[in-house]
C-alpha positions in Angstrom: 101.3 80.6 123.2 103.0 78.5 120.7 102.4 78.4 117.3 100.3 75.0 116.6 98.3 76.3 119.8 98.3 80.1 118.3 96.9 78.3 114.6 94.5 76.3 116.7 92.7 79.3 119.0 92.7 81.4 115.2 90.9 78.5 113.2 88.2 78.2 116.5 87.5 82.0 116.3 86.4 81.6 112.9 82.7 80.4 111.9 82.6 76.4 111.2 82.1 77.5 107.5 85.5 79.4 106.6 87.7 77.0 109.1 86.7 73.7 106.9 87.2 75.9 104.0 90.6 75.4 101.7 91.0 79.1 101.0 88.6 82.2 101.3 88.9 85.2 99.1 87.8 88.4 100.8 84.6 89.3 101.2 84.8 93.3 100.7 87.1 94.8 97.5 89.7 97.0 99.5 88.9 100.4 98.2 91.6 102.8 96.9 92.7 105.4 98.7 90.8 108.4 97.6 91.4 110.3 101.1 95.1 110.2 100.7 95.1 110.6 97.1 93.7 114.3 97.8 95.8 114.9 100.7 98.8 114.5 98.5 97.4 116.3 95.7 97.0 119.3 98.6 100.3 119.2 99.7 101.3 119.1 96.2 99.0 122.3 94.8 100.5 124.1 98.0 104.1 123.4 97.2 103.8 124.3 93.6 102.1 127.6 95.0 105.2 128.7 96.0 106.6 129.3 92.8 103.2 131.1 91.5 103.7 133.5 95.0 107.4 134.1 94.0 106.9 134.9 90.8 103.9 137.5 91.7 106.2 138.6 94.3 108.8 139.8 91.6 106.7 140.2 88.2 106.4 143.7 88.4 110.6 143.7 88.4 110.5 142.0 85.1 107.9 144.1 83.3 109.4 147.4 84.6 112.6 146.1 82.9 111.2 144.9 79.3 108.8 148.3 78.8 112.5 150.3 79.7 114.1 148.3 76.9 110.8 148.9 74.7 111.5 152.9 75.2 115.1 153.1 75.3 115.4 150.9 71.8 117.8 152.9 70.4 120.2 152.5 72.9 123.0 150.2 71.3 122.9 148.7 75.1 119.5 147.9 76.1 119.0 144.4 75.3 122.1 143.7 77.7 121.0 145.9 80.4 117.6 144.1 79.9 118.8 140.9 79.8 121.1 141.3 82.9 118.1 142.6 84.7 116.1 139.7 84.1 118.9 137.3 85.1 119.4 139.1 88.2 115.8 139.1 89.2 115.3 135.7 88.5 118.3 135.2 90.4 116.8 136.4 93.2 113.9 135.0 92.7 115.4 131.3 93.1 116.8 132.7 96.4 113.5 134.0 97.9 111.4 130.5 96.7 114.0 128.6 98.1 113.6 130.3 101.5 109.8 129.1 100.6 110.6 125.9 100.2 112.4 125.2 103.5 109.8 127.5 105.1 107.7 124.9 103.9 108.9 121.4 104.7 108.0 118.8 102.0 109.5 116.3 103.7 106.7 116.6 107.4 103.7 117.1 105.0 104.6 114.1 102.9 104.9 111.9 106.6 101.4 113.2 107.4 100.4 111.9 103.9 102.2 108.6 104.8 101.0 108.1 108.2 97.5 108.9 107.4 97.7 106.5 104.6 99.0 103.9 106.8 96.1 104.5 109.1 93.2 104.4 106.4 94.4 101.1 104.8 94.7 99.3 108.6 91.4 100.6 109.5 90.3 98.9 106.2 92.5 96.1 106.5 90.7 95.5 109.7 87.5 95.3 108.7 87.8 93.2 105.3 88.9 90.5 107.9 86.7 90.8 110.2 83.8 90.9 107.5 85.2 87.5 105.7 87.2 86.0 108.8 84.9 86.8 111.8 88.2 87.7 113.8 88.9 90.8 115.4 92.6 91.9 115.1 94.7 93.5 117.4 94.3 97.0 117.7 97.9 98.2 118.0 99.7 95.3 116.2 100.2 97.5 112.8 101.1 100.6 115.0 104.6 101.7 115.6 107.1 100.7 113.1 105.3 98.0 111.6 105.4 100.1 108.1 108.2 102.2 109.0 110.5 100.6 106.1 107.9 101.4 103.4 106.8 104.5 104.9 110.3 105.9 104.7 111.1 104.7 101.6 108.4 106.2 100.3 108.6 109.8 101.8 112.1 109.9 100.3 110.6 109.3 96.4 108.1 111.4 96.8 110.7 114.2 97.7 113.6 113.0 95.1 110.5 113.4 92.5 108.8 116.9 93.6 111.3 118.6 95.6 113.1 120.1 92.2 109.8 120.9 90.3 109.6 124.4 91.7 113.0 125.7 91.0 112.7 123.4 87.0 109.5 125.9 86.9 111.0 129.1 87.6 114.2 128.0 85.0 111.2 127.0 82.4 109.9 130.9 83.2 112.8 132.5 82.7 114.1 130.9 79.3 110.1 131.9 78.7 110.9 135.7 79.4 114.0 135.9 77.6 113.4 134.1 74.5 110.0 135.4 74.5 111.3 139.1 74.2 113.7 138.2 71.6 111.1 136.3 69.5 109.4 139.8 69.8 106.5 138.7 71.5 104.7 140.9 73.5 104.4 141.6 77.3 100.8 139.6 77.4 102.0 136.7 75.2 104.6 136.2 77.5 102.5 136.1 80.8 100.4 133.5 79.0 103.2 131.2 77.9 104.2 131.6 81.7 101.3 130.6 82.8 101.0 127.8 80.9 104.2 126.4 81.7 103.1 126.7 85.6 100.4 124.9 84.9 101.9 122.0 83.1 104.5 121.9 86.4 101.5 121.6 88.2 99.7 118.9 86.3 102.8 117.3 86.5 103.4 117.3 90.5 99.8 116.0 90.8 100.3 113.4 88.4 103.2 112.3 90.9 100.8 112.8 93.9 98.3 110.0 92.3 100.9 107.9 91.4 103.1 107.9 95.0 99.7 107.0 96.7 98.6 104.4 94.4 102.7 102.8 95.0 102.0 103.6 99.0 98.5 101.8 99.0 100.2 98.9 97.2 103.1 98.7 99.8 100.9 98.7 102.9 98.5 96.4 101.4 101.3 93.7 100.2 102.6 94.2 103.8 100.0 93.3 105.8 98.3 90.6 103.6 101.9 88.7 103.4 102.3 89.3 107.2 98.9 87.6 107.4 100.1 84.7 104.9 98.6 85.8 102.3 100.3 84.9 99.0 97.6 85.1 96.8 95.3 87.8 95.2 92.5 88.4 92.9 93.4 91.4 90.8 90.6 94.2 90.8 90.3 97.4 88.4 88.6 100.9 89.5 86.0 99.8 86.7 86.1 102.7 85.0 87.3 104.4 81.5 90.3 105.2 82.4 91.4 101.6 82.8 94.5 100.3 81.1 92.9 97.4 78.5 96.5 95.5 79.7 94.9 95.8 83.1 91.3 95.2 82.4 92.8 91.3 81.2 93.6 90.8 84.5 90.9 91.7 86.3 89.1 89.2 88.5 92.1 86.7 88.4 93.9 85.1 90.4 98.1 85.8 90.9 101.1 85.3 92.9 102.6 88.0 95.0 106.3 86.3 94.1 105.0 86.3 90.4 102.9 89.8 89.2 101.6 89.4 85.9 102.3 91.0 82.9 100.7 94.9 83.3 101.9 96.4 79.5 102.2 93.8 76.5 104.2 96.0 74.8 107.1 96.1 77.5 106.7 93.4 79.2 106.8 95.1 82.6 105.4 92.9 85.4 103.7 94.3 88.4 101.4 93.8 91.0 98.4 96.0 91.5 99.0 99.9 92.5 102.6 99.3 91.3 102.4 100.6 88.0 102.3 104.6 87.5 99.4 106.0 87.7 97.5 102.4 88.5 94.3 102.4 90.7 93.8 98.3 90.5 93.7 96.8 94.1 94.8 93.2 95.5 91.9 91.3 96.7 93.1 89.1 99.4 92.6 85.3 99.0 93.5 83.5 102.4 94.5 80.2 102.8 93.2 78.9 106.2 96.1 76.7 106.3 98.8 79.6 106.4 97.0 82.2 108.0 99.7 84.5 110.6 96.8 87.1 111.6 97.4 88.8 114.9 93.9 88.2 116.9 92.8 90.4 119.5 92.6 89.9 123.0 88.9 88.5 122.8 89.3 86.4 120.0 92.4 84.7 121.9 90.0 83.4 124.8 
């Protein structure tokens, strides 16, 4: 079927009403991917687990070494001997995690994250059309590689921005241990500062995990409404309190895909929605009839 014949069986599928329209914003406000979100943060609470299990693992190592220092104080020697026994263990340590970490595979969980992200926002994708178009797209057009560029680029962040946080942690712990004893703090002060510091490695891998699936919801959806010839878009926030006032201006208006607005007046940094760190805004499709490339399914093509 060629294209002017394609355009003509699309514009007849559609209700009387949205083919004599000019352009049609979508019916249903996409919703953001909370599904994925907490698969990601999963994956990410499981990976920093590692370092919390290797630590455990060896802990009893480091105290046995700081109370013999404690008793053998007047030893000229003993701060050495203690600090080469915490180097070495932590040595070790690094060793052991890392056998964790390929154990683990980062790179296979974070393609599970993808693909099931990819399958959420088409499912979606599928029925915001259907709800505002009145078509029914083809099942299997946004299967296969359809996403693969995006999909891989995005598994390959996300591990260039975790994959170091364990072994960063394990280095935070250490300087922790050493300069802890030599501050003269004691055993329990130092088991709190470590667990401190874990806990702000882990606040920071799930602070990545929300921000690489807000970035992957904004890929896929710019992917398919473009495919679709959709230029346009209708900025929407998560209405909420933790809404950027820069963002709340541009909620409910209307922008170009080949010109974001300006998301932070102080920078100047221009984006479209999800693309900023941390951002939960959404594109609201707005389709012009005229330039519509949607793949109908097989009963809509009759």
């Amino acid at each position: 079927m060629d294209k002017d014949a394609y355009n003509g069986a699309l514009k007849q599928a559609m209700p009387r009403r949205i083919r004599e329209a000019k352009t049609v914003t979508a019916a249903t406000v996409p919703k953001y991917p909370e599904q994925t979100q907490r698969e990601y943060k999963r994956v990410s609470n499981e990976y920093m687990k590692l370092v919390q299990e290797t630590f455990k693992e060896y802990a009893p190592r480091i105290k046995a070494a700081i109370r013999n220092e404690q008793e053998s104080s007047k030893r000229n020697d003993s701060l050495f001997d203690l600090q080469r026994a915490i180097a070495d263990t932590f040595q070790e340590m690094r060793e052991r995690l890392q056998e964790r970490i390929d154990a683990f595979d980062l790179l296979a969980h974070l393609r599970k994250v993808g693909e099931n992200g990819k399958r959420l926002s088409t499912k979606q994708w599928k029925r915001l059309v259907k709800r505002t178009l009145g078509v029914d797209l083809l099942d299997d057009y946004y299967s296969g590689a359809f996403f693969s560029t995006e999909l891989e680029q995005w598994v390959n962040d996300g591990v260039s921005l975790i994959k170091t946080i364990p072994q960063d942690s394990l280095d935070a712990m250490e300087r922790i241990v050493m300069d802890g004893f030599t501050d003269g703090k004691s055993l329990t002060d130092i088991q709190r500062d470590i667990q401190a510091q874990y806990g702000i490695d882990k606040r920071h891998a799930a602070f990545i995990a929300r921000d690489q699936t807000a970035k992957l919801n904004a890929a896929i959806t710019e992917r398919q409404q473009k495919d679709a010839g959709v230029r346009r878009y209708k900025w929407s926030t998560s209405g909420d309190e933790r809404v950027r006032s820069d963002h709340k201006k541009l909620d409910g208006r209307e922008f170009s895909y080949d010109d974001p607005p300006v998301v932070d007046s102080r920078t100047g940094r221009r984006c479209n929605p999800g693309q900023d760190y941390n951002c939960r805004c959404v594109a609201i499709p707005v389709f012009d009839i005229e330039e519509l490339n949607l793949p109908l399914g097989r009963g809509d093509e009759s």
